[in-house]
GUDO-166486 format. One record per residue: residue number from 1; residue in three letters; x, y, z of N, C-alpha, C in turn. Coordinates in steps of 0.02 Angstrom, whole numbers, plus 50000, padded with zeros to 5 digits. Last residue first. Example, Ala and Ser with C-alpha at 12.3 -4.5 7.8 and 13.67 -1.06 7.14 Angstrom:
     n   res      nu      nv      nw     cau     cav     caw      cu      cv      cw
     2   SER   50642   49888   50354   50684   49947   50357   50645   50002   50394
     1   ALA   50660   49716   50390   50615   49775   50390   50660   49835   50390
This chain:
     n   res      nu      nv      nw     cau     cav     caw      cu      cv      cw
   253   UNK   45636   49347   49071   45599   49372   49119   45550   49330   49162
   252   UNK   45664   49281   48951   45711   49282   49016   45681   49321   49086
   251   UNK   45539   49292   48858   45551   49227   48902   45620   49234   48944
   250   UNK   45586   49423   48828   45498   49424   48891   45505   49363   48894
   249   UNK   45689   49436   48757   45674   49473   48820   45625   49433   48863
   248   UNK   45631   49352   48652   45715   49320   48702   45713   49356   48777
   247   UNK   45553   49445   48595   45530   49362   48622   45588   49353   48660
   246   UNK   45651   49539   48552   45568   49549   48607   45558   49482   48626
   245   UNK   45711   49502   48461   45726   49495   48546   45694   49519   48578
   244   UNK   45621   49477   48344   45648   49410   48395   45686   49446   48458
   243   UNK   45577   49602   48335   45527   49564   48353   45548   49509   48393
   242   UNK   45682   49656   48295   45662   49698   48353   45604   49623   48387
   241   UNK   45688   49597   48159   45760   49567   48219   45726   49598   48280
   240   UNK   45595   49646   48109   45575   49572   48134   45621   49562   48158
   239   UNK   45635   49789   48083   45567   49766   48141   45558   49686   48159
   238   UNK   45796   49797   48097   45741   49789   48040   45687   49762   48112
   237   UNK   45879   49976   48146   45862   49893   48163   45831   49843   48138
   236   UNK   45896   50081   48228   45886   50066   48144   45881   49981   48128
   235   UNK   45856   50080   48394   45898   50097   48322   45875   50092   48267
   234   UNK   45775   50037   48487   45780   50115   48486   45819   50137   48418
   233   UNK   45819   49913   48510   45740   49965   48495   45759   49995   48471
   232   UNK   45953   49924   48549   45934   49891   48486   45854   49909   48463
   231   UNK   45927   49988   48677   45976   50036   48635   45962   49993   48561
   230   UNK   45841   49901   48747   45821   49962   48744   45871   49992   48667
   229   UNK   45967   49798   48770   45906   49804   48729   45862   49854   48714
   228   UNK   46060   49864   48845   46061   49852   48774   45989   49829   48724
   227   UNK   46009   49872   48945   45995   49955   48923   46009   49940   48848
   226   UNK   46035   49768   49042   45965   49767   48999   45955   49834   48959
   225   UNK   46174   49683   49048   46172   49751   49008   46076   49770   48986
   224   UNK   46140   49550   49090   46204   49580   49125   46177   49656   49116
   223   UNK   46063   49491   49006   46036   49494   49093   46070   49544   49111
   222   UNK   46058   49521   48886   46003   49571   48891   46022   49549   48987
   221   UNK   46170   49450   48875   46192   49496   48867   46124   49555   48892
   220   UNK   46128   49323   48890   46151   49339   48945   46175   49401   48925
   219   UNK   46050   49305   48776   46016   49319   48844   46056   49324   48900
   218   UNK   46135   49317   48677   46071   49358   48679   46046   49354   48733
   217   UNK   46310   49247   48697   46226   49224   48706   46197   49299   48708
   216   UNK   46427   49317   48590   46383   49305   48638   46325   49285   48650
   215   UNK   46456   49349   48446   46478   49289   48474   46446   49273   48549
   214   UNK   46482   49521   48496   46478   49473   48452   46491   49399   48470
   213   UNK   46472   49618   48566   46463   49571   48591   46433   49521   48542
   212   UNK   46499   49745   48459   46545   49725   48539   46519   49658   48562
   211   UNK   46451   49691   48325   46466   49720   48375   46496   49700   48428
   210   UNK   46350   49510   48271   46379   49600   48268   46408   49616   48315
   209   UNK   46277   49406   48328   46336   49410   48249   46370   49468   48219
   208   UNK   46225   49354   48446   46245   49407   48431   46271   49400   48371
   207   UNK   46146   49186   48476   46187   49259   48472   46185   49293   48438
   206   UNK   46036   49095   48564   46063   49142   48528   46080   49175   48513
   205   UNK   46089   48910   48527   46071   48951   48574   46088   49032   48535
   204   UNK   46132   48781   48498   46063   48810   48478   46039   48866   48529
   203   UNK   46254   48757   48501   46208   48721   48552   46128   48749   48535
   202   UNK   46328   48827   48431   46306   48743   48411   46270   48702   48457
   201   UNK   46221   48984   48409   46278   48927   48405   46278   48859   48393
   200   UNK   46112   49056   48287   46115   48990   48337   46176   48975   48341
   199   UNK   46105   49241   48274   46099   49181   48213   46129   49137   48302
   198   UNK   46085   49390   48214   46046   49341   48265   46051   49300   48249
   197   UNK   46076   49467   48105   46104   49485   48175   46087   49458   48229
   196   UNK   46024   49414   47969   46077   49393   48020   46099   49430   48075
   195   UNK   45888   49453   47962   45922   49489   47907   46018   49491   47949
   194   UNK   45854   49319   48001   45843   49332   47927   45897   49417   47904
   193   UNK   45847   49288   48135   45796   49356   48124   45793   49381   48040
   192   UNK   45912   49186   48138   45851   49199   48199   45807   49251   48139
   191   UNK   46022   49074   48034   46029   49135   48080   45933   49154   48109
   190   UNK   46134   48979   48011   46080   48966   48049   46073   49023   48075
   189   UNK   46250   49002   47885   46239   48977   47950   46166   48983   47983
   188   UNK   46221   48983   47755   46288   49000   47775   46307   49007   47864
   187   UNK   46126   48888   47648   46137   48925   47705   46211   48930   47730
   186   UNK   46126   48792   47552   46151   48851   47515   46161   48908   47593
   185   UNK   46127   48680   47606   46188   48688   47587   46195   48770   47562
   184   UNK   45978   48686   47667   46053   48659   47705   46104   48705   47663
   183   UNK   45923   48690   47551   45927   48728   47583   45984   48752   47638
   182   UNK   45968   48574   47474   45973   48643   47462   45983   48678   47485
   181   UNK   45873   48496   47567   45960   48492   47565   45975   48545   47519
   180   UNK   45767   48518   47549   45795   48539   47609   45860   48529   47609
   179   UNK   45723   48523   47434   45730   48581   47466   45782   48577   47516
   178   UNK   45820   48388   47363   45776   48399   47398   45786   48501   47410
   177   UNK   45948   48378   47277   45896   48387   47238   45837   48406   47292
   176   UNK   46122   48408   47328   46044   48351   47344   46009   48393   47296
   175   UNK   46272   48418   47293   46223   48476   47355   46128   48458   47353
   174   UNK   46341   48309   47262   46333   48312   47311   46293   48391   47351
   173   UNK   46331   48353   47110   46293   48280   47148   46273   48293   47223
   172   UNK   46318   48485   47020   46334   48433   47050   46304   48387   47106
   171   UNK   46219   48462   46897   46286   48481   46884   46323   48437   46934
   170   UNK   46099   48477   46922   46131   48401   46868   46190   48424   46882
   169   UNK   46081   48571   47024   46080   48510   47029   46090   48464   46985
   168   UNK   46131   48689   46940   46151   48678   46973   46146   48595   47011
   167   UNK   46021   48712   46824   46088   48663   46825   46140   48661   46861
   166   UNK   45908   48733   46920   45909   48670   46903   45946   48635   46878
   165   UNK   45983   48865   46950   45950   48781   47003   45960   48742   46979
   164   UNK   45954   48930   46844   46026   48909   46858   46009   48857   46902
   163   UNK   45829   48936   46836   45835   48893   46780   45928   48872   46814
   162   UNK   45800   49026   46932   45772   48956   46936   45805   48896   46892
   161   UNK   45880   49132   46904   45889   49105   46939   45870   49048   46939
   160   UNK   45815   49181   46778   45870   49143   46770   45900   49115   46831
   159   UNK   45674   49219   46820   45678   49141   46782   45729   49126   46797
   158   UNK   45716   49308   46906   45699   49270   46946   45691   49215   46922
   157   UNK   45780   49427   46805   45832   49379   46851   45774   49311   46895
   156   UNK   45679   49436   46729   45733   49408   46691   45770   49370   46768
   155   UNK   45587   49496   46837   45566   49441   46801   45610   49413   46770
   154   UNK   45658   49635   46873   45666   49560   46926   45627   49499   46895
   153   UNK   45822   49686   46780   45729   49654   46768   45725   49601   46798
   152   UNK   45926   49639   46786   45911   49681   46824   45839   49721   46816
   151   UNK   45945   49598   46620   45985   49605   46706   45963   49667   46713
   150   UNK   45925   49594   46477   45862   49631   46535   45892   49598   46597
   149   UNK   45990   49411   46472   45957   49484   46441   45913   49511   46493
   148   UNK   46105   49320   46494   46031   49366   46543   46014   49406   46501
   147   UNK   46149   49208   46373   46164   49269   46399   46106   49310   46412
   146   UNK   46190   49039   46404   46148   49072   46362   46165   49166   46411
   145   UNK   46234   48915   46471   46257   48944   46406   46225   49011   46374
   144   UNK   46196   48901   46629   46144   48874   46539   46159   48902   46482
   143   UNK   46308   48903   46676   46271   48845   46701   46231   48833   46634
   142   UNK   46372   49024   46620   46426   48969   46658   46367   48891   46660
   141   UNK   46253   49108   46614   46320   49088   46545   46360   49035   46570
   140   UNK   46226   49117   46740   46192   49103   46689   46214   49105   46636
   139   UNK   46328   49176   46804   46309   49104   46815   46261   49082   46771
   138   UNK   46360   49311   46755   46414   49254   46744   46365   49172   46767
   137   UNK   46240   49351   46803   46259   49365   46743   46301   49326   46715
   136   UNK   46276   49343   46946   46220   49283   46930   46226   49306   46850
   135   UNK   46450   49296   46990   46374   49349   46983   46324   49311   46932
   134   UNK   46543   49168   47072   46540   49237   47022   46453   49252   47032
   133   UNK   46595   49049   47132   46617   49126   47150   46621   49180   47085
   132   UNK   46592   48909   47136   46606   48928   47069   46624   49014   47060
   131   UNK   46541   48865   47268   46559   48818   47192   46615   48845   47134
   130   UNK   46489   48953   47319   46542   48896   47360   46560   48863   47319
   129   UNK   46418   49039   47223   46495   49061   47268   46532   48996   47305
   128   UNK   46325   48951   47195   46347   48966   47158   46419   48978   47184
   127   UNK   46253   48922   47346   46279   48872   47321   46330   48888   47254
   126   UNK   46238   49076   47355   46261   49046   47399   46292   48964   47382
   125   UNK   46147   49112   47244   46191   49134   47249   46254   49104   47303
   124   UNK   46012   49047   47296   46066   49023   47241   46130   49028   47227
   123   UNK   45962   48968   47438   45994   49035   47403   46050   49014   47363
   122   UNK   45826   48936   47495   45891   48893   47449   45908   48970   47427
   121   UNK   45732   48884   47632   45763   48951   47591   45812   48914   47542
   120   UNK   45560   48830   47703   45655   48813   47687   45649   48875   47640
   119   UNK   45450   48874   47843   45480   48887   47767   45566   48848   47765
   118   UNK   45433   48918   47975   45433   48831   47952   45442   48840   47885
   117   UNK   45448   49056   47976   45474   49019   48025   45504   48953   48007
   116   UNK   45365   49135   47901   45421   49124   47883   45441   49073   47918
   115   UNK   45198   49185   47920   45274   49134   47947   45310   49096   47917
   114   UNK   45156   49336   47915   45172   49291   47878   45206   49252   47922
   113   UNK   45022   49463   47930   45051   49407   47974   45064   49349   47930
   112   UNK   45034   49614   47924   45006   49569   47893   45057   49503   47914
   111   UNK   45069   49749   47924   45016   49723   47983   44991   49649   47967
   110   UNK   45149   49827   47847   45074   49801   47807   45027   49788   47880
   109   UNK   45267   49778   47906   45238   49869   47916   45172   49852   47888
   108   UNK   45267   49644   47898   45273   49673   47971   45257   49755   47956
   107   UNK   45299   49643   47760   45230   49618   47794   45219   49661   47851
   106   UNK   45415   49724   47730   45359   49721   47727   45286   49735   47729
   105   UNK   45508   49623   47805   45499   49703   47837   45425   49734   47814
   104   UNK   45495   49513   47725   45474   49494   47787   45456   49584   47810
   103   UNK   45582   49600   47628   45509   49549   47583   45473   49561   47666
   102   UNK   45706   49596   47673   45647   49675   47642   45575   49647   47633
   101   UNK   45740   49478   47699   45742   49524   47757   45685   49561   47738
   100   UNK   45752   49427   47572   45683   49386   47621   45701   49433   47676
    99   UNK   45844   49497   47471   45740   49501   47477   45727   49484   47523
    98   UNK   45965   49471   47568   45938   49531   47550   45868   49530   47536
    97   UNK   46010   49345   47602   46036   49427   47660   45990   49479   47609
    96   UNK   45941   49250   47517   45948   49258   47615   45962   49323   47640
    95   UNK   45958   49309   47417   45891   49315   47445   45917   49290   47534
    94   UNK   46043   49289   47321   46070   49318   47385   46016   49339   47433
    93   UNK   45926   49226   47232   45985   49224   47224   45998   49285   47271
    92   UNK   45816   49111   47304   45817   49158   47249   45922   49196   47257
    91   UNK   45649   49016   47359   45710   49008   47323   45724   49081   47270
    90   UNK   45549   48954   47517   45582   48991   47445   45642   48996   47397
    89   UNK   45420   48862   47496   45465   48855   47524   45494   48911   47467
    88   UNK   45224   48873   47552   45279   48888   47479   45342   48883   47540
    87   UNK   45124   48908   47616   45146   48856   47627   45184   48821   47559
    86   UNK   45070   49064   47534   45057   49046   47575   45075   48941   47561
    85   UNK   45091   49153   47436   45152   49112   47460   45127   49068   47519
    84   UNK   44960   49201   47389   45011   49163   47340   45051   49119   47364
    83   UNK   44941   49237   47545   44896   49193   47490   44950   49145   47441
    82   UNK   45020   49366   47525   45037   49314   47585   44997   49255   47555
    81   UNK   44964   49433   47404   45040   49398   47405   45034   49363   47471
    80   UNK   44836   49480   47464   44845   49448   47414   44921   49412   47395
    79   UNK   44891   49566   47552   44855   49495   47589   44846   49447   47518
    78   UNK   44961   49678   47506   44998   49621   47564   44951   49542   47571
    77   UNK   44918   49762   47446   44925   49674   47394   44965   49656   47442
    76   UNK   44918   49870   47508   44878   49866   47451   44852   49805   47421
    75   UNK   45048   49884   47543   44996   49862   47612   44940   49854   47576
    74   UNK   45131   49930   47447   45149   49856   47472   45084   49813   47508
    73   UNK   45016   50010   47319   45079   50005   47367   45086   49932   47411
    72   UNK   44990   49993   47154   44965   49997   47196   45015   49984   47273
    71   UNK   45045   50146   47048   45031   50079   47071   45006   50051   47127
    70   UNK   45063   50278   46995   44989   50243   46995   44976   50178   47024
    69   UNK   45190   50279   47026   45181   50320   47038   45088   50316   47046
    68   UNK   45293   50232   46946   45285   50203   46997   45203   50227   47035
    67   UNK   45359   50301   46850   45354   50230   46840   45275   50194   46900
    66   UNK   45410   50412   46930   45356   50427   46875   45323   50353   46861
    65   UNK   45530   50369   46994   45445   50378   47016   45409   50382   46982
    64   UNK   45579   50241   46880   45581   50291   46912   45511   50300   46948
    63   UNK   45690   50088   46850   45630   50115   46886   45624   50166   46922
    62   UNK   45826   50035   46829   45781   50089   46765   45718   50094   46792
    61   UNK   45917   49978   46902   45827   49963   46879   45796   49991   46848
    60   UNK   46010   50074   46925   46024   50004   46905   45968   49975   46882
    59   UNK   45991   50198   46917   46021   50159   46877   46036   50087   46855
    58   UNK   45884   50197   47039   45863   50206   46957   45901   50169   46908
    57   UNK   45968   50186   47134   45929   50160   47116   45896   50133   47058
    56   UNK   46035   50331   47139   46083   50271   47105   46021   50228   47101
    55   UNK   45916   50416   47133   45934   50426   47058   45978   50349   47069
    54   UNK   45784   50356   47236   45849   50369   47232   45875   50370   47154
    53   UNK   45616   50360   47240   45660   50331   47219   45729   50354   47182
    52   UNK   45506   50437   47372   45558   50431   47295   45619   50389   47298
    51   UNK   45393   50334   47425   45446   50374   47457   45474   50379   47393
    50   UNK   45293   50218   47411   45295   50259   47472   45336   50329   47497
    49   UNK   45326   50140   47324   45355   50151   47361   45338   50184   47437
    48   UNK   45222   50055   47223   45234   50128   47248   45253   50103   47312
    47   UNK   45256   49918   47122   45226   49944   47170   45262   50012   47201
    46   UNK   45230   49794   46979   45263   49876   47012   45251   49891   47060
    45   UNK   45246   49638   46961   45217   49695   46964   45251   49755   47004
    44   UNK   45219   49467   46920   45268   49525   46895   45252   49571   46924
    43   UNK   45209   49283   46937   45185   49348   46923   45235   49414   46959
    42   UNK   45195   49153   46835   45224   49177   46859   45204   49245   46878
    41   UNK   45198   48962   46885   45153   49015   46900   45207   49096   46886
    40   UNK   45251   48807   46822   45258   48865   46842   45193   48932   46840
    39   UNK   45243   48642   46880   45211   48688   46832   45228   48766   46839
    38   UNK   45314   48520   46921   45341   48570   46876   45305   48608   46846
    37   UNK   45233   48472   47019   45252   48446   46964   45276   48470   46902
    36   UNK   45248   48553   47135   45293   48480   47137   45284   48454   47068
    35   UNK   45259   48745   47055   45231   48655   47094   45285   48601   47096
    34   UNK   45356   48872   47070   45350   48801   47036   45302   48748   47063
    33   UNK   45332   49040   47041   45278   48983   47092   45289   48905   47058
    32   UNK   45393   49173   47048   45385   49119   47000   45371   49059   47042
    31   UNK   45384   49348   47054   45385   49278   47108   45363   49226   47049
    30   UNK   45438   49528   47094   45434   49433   47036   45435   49390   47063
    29   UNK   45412   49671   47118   45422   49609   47155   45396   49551   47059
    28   UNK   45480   49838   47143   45451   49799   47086   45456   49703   47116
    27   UNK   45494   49906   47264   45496   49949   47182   45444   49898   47127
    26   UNK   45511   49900   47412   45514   49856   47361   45473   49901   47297
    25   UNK   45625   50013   47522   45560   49979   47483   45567   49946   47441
    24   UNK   45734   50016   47662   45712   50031   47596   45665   50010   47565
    23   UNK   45747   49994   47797   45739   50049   47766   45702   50043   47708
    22   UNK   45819   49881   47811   45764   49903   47863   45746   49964   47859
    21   UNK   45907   49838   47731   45861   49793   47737   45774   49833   47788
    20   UNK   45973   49957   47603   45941   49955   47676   45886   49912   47711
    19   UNK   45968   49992   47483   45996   49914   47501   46006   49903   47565
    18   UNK   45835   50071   47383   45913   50049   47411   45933   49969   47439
    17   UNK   45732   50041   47322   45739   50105   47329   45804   50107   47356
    16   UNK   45714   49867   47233   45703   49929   47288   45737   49975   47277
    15   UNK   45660   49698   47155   45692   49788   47131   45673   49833   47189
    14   UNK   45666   49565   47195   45646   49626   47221   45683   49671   47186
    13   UNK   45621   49379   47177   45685   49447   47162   45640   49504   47171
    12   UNK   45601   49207   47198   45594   49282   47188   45626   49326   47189
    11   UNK   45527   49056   47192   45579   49076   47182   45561   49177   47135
    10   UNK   45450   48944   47316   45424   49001   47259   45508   49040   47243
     9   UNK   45371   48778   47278   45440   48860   47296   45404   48891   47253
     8   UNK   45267   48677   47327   45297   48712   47289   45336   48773   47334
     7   UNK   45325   48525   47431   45258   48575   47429   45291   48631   47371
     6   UNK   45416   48440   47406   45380   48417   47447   45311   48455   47438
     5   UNK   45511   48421   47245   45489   48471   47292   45448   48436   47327
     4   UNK   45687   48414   47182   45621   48376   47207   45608   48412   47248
     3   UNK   45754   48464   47023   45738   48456   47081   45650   48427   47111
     2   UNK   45752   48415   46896   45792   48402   46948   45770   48428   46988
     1   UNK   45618   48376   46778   45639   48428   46826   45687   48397   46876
């Protein structure tokens, strides 16, 4: 196995109802559990939405309500999946901006208390694009010769992700074999709240990555303007970005 693990990853993919980090549901979850000694764990399953599932949806996942419809829902197998992942580092392809936002949203509606916090992330897709700038269909013909069958079956994409990893690290040298240098490299900057509207300058301080006050400290924008924070409540917002400037609020106070 090329890569070296400290504690196992878990490497995963989400089928949902859209592409609304702070909206939409998880349809169908795959999580493949490597140990440090390469053993894999893998598990697959459907879950009810809560809400119908969009016809464009469908097309791409061939998962309808009808599909869906006896399964058991997110808040159902929240405590049983926090378990699984419990002191797992993760790994999955555009999973920074997209599963680990919806994955974390969640917990946080379940009521179910995960920390993400001290976790590493490797996003595949992210080392793939700085390398090589194509789709994980193309990277899995590009890295292991062989052609995805069932794209867009989150069990097909979450092996072929793992398996692209691993020829991603023989491949090349300089992006490390550790998580954490993975992780490093596959990140695109240092962001707070995961689904990036909150990410560290270089002083480690934290901003804005949106809107009119983009590029600004978070706390001098809640001193000057405190109605802005109220106005980021109050929106569409994903509940764990609401959560980090609740904390930024009540320590400037």
């Amino acid at each position: 196995m090329n890569l070296q693990l400290k504690r196992p990853i878990i490497f995963f993919d989400l089928e949902t109802t859209g592409v609304d980090t702070s909206k939409d549901r998880i349809v169908e979850i795959s999580m493949v559990k490597v140990g440090v000694d390469g053993s894999k764990q893998v598990k697959t399953r459907r879950i009810n939405p809560e809400m119908p599932i969009p016809a464009e949806a469908t097309a791409v996942h061939g998962i309808t309500d009808e599909d869906v419809r006896e399964e058991p829902t997110f808040r159902q197998i929240a405590k049983s999946l926090a378990q699984f992942i419990e002191g797992c580092d993760f790994g999955g392809f555009n999973s920074n901006r997209f599963d680990l936002p919806v994955l974390v949203e969640e917990f946080m509606r379940a009521g179910v208390e995960v920390d993400f916090k001290r976790r590493k992330f490797v996003d595949v897709q992210n080392i793939f694009h700085k390398k090589e700038q194509r789709t994980l269909v193309a990277a899995y013909k590009f890295y292991c010769d062989k052609d995805l069958e069932n794209a867009h079956s989150a069990e097909a994409d979450t092996l072929a992700t793992y398996e692209v990893l691993e020829a991603q690290i023989e491949r090349y040298g300089d992006i490390g074999s550790t998580v954490e240098e993975l992780a490093a490299f596959s990140t695109h900057n240092e962001v707070v709240d995961f689904a990036g509207r909150i990410a560290l300058n270089d002083n480690g301080e934290e901003i804005f990555t949106f809107g009119k006050y983009k590029g600004q400290k978070v706390e001098d924008v809640f001193r000057r303007e405190p109605s802005y924070y109220a106005w980021m409540m109050d929106g569409d917002f994903p509940l764990y970005t609401k959560k980090v400037i609740t904390e930024i609020r009540l320590r400037i106070k």
